[in-house]
N, C-alpha and C positions, 0 to 999 in steps of 0.2 A: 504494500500500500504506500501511495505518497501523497504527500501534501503541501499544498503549494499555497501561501497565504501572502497580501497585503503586509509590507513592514510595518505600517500607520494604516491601521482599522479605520474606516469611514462612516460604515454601516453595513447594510447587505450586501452580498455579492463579493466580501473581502479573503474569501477564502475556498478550496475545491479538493475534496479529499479524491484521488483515484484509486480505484481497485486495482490488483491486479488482473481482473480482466479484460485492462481498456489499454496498459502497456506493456509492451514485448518484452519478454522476457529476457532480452537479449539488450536490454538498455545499458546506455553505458554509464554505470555508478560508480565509477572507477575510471574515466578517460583522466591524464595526467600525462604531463611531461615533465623531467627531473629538468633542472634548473643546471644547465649545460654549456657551456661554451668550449667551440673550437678556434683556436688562432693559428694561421699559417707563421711561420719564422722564416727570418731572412736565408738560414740555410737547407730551407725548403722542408724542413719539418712539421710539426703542429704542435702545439699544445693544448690539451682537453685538461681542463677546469670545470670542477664540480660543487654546487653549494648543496647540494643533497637536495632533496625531497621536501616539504611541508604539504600540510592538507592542503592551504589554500591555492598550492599550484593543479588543483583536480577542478574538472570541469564534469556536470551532469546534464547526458543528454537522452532525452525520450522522446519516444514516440508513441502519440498517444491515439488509440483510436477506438471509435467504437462510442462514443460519447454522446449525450443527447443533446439537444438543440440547449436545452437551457444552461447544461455541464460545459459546452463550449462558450456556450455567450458569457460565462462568470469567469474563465479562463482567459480569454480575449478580455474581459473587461478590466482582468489583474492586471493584462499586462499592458495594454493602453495608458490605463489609468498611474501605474506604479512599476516602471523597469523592476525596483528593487525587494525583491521579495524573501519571505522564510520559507525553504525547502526542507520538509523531514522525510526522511528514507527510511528503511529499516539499518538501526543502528545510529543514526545519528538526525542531526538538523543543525542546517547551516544560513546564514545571512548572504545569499548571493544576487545577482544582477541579472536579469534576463537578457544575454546577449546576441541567440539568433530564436526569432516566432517567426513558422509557416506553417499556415491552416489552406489544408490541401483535399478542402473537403471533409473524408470523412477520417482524416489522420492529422492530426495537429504534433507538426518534430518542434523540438525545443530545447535549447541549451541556453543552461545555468552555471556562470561561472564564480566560485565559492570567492567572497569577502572575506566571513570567518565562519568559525565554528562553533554554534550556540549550545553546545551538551558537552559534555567533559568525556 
């Protein structure tokens, strides 16, 4: 199950629990990249530099489908209304930014990229 809520509550419409039978099971709640750099050297070598991992370098993306007209309209209306939203997964909940929405009918993809981490 996920859920996707308003940072700053308004009133109705400020939040959208998903079941797991509206997102594939194959979401990615784990997309990340380590925090990496490669530099070329004047004697044609490289050096690879690593600052390791944190959560907030993880991005969450889903795809949702399967939704009814009123489940997508409150969805669309978080993200209009407020980029910045609370995401909880199972196992955690984070403070992130709604960085790509496409409502593609009856599939709405969406990537959340995490701020911080609101659970310990």
């Amino acid at each position: 199950m996920i859920s996707i809520a308003k940072s700053v509550p308004s009133g109705s419409g400020d939040s959208i629990v998903i079941g797991s039978a509206h997102y594939q099971h194959n979401a990615k709640l784990f997309e990340s990249q380590s925090r990496v750099a490669k530099t070329l050297t004047l004697d044609g070598g490289v050096v690879i530099t690593t600052d390791g991992y944190v959560e907030v370098d993880r991005n969450l993306s889903f795809n949702i489908k399967n939704l009814t007209k009123a489940q997508a309209a409150v969805l669309r209306g978080i993200y209009t209304s407020q980029v910045r939203v609370v995401v909880a997964i199972p196992g955690a909940v984070y403070d992130c930014v709604i960085s790509f929405y496409n409502d593609v009918g009856k599939e709405i993809r969406m990537t959340a990229m995490i701020e911080s981490k609101l659970t310990a």
